[in-house]
C-alpha positions as CSV (number, residue, x, y, z in Angstrom):
1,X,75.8,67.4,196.3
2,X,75.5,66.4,192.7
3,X,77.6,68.9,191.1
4,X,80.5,67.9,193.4
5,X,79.5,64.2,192.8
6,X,79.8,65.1,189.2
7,X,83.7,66.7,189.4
8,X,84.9,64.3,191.6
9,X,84.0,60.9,190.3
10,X,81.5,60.8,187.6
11,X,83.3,63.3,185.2
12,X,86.3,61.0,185.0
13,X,84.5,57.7,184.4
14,X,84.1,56.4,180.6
15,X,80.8,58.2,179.8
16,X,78.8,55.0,178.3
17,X,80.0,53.2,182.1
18,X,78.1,56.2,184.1
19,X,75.5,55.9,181.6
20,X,75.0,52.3,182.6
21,X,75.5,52.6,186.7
22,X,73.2,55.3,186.9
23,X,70.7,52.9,184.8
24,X,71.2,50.2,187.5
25,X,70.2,53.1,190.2
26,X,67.2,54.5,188.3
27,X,66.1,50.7,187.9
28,X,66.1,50.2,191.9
29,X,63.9,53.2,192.6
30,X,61.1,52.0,190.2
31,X,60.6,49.6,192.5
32,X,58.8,49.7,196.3
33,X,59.2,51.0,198.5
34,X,62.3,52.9,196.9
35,X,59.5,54.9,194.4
36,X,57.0,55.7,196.4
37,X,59.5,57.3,199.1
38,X,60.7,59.3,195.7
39,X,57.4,60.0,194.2
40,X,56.2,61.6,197.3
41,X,59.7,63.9,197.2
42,X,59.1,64.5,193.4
43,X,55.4,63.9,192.0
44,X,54.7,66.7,189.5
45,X,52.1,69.7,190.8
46,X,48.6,68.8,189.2
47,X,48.8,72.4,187.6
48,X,51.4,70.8,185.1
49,X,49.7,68.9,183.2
50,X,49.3,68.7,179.8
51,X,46.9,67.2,177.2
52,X,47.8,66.2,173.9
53,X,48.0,62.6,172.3
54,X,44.3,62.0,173.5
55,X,46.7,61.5,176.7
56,X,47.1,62.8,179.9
57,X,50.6,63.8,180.9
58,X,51.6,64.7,184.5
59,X,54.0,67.1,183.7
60,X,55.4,68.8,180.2
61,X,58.6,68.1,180.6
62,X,59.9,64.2,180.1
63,X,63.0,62.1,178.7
64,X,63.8,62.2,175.5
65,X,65.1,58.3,173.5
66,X,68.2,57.3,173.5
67,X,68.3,57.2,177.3
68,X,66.7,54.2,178.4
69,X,67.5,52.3,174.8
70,X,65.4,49.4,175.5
71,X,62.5,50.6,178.0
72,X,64.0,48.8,181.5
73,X,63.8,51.9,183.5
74,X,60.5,53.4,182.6
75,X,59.2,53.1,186.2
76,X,62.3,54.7,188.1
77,X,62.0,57.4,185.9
78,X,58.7,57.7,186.5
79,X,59.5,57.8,189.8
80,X,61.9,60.9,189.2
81,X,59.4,63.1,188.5
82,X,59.3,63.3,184.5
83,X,56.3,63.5,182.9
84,X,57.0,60.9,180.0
85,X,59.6,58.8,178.9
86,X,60.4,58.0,175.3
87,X,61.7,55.2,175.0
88,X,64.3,53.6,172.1
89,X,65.6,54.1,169.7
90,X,64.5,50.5,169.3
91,X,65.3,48.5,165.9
92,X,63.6,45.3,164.7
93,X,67.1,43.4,164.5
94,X,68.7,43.4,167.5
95,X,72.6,45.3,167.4
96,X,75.3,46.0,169.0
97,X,75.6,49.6,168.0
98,X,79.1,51.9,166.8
99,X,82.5,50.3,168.1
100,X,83.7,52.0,171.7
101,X,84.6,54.1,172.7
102,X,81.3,56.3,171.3
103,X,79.9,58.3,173.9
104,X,82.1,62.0,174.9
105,X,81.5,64.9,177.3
106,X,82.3,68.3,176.0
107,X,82.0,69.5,180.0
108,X,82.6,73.0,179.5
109,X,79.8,73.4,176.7
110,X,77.6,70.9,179.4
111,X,77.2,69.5,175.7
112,X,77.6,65.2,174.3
113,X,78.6,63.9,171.4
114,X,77.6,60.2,170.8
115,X,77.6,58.1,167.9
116,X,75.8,54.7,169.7
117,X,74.1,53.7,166.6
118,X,71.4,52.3,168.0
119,X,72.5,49.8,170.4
120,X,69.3,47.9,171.3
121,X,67.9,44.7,172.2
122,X,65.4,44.8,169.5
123,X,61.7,45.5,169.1
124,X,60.2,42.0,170.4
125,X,62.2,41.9,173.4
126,X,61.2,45.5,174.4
127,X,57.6,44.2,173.5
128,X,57.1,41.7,176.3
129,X,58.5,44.7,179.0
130,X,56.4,47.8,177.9
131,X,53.4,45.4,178.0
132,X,54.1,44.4,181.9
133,X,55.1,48.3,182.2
134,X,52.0,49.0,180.7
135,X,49.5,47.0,183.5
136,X,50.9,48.8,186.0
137,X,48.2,51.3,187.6
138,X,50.8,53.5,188.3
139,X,52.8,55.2,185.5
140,X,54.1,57.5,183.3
141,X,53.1,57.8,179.6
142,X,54.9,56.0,177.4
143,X,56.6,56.9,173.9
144,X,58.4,54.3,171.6
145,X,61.3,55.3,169.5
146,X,62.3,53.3,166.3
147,X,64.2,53.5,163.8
148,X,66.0,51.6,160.6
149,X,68.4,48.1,161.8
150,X,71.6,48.6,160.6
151,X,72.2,45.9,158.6
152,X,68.7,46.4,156.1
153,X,69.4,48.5,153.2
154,X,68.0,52.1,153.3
155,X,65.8,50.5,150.1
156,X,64.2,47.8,152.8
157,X,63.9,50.8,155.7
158,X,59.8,50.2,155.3
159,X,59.6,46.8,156.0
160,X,61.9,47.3,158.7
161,X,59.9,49.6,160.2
162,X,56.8,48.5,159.7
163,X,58.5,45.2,161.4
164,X,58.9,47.4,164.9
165,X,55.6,48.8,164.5
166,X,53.2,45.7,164.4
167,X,55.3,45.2,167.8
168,X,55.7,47.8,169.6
169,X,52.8,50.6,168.7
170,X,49.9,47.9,170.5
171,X,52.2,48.7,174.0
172,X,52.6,52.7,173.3
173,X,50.9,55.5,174.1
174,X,52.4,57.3,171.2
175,X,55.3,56.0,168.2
176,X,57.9,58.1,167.2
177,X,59.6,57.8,163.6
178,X,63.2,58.1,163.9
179,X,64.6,59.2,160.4
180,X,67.4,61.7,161.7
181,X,69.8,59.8,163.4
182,X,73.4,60.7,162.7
183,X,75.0,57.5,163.6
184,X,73.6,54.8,161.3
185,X,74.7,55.0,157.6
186,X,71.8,56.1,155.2
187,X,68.9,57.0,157.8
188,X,69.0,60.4,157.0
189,X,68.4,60.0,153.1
190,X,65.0,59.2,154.6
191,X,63.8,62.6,155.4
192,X,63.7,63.1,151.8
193,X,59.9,63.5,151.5
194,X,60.3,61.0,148.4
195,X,61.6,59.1,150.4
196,X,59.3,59.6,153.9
197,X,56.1,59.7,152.2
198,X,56.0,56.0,151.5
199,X,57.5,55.3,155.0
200,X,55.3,57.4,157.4
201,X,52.4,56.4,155.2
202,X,53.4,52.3,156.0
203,X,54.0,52.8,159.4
204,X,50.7,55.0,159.7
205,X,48.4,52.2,158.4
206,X,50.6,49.7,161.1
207,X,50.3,51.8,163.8
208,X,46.9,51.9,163.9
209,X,45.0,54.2,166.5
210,X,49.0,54.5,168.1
211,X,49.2,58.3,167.8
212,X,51.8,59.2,165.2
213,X,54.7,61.4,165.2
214,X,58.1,62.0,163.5
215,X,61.6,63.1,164.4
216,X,63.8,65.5,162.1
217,X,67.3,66.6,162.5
218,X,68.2,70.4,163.0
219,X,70.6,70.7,160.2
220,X,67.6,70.6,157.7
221,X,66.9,73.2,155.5
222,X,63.9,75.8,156.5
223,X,62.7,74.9,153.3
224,X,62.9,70.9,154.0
225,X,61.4,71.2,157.6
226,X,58.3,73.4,155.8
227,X,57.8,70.3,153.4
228,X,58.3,67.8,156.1
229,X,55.7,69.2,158.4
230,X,53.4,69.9,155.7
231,X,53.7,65.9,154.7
232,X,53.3,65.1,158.3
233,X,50.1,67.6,158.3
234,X,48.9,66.2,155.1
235,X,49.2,62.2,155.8
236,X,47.3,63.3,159.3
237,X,50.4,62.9,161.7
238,X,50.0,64.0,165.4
239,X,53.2,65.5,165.9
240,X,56.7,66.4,165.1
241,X,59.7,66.1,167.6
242,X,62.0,68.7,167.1
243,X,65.1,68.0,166.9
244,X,67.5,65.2,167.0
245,X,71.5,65.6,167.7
246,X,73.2,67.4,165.2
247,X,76.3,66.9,163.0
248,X,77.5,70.8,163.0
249,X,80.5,71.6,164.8
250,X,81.5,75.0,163.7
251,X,79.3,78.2,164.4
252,X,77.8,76.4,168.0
253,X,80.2,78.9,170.1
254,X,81.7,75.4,171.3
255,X,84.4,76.3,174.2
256,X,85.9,73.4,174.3
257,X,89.6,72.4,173.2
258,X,89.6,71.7,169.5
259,X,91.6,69.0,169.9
260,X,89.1,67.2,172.4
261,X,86.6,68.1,169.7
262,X,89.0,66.5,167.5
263,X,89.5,63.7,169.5
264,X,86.0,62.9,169.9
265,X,85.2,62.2,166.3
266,X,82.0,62.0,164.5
267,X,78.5,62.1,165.9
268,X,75.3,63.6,166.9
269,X,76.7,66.8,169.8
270,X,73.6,67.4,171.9
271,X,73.4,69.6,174.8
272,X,73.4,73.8,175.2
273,X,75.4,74.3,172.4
274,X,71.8,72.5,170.4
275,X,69.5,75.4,171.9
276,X,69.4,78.2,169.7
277,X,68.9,76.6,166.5
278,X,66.5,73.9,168.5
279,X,64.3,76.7,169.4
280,X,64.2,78.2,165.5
281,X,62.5,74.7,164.4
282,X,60.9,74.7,167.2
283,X,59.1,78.2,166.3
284,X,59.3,77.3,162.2
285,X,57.0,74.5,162.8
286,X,54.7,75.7,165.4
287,X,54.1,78.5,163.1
288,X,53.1,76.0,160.4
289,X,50.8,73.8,162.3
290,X,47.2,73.9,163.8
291,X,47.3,74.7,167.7
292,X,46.3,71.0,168.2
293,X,49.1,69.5,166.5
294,X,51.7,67.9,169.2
295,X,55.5,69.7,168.9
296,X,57.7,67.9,171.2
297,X,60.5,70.5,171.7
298,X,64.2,68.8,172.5
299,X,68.0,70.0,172.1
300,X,69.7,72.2,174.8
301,X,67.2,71.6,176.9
302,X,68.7,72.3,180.6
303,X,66.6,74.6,183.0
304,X,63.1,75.6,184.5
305,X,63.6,78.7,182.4
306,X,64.9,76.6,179.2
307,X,61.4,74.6,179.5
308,X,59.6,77.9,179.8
309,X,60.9,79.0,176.9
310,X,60.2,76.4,174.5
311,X,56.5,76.4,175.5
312,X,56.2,80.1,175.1
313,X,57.7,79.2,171.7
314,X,54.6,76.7,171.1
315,X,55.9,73.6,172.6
316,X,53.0,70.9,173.3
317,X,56.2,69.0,175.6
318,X,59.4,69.3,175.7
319,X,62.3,66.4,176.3
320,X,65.7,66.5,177.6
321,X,68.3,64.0,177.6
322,X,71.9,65.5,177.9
323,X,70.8,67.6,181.1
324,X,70.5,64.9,183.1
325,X,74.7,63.9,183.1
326,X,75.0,67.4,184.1
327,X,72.3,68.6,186.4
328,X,71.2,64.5,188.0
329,X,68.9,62.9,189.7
330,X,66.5,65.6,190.8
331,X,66.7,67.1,187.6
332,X,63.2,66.6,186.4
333,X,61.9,68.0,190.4
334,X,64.2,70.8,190.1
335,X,62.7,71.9,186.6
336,X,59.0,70.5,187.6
337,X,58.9,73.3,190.9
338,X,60.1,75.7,188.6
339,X,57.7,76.0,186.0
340,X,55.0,76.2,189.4
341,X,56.9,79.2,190.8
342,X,57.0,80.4,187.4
């Protein structure tokens, strides 16, 4: 039904509009008795579960940021079956985000290029709902995303984010340091471990007992991933997510028209196209890290089989994003009975 849904309609509405109606549709079923009819058709097997964070999640498969920007459907989603959502990225200025149009479907690589920039509400408004979200007896675990307001200097980024921290870390299970982002000027440059050192280290000391992780980009350097993880390991991190979007175009096996490509612009392409190098940092830093460090695995992520993959590869979790435009609303069931079967 989906796929045909897909080809018919959804495929030839502006991508950001989709985005946004099937937000308003997600929204409705986290709300009775609309999600307990779906969480009886979708509630993870028990078998799936995972522990990691000093958390429990249901399943290891979840929704990477950049989704739900600013955490309003964290119970519909936990309603479709996923085991966590991350929510964000969120910024302690409130922004608009990259002009329109931003958001592009590359359908025959079942691949995205966005360049949103971060379009969010901001960190105090997303406060007030993942502390109502969190009161709720029943729900999924929840990750904060943030990352660097576009209008603070790259030289004010700690403040900044030590700004969303104090805010947001008291209402998440787990924080996320966004320093790989494509689409706002600068952010980047913070990967630098000159530069991430004094950052993480900041944002550590706000955070608190909020377990601790941070996001790279796959179009680092082997070498710069082995001195990023080794930072994380040294300034006690729990985790790395692995990866972000990437800026590469050429050597993805992209089938796509060039011109569409063209067309399309700049911005982070997630999607299949993401796998095979997702899976190499994936393995580079599992193979630098103790067994009880958390690697959240995300980038082509798209199948049962895909999931499997990444945690034979050493995955703690794995997060997809891009999969869900192209696969819909059962997508989280459909790859939930398939690890069981597997």
């Amino acid at each position: 039904m989906y796929p045909w849904l897909f080809r018919t309609f959804l495929s030839k509405m502006d991508p950001e509009a989709a985005h946004h109606s099937a937000m308003l549709v997600i929204r409705l079923l986290g709300f009775p008795p609309f999600s307990w009819v779906a969480r009886a058709f979708t509630k993870p097997d028990p078998s799936l579960r995972v522990q990691t964070l000093g958390l429990t999640f249901e399943a290891p498969f979840g929704v990477a940021a950049g989704f739900d920007k600013d955490a309003v459907g964290v119970d519909g989603l936990h309603a479709l079956g996923f085991g966590h959502v991350e929510v964000g990225t969120l910024t302690a200025i409130p922004q608009s985000g990259n002009p329109r149009p931003r958001l592009f479907r590359l359908i025959p690589d079942r691949a995205v290029i966005n360049r949103m920039g971060f379009n969010n509400r901001g960190s105090y408004a997303a406060a007030a709902r993942l502390e109502r979200a969190r009161r709720r007896r029943h729900r999924t675990v929840l990750g904060v995303n943030i990352g660097k307001s576009r209008i603070v200097d790259v030289e004010n980024a700690v403040v900044d984010y030590v700004t969303s921290t104090r805010l947001l870390a008291p209402v998440a299970d787990y924080l996320v340091v966004n320093v790989s982002s494509p689409n706002t000027p600068g952010l980047r440059s913070l990967q630098a471990v000159e530069s991430l050192r004094p950052l993480l280290s900041a944002v550590q000391d706000a955070a608190e007992d909020t377990p601790l992780l941070v996001k790279i980009a796959p179009d680092l350097s082997d070498d710069d991933i082995r001195d990023i993880t080794a930072l994380a390991l040294e300034l006690g991190l729990q985790g790395i997510v692995a990866t972000n979007t990437t800026i590469a175009r050429e050597g993805l096996g992209l089938v796509t028209d060039e011109a569409v490509i063209a067309a399309a612009g700049a911005g982070g392409l997630s999607g299949k196209p993401l796998a095979p190098r997702a899976v190499q940092v994936l393995r580079l830093v599992r193979s630098l890290v103790p067994d009880s460090f958390c690697v959240i695995s995300a980038g082509g992520v798209e199948t049962a089989d895909d999931v499997r993959e990444r945690l034979d590869a050493g995955a703690t979790l794995v997060q997809g994003y891009t999969g869900f435009l192209y696969r819909g609303p059962l997508w989280a069931r459909q790859i939930n009975r398939g690890l069981v079967r597997r």
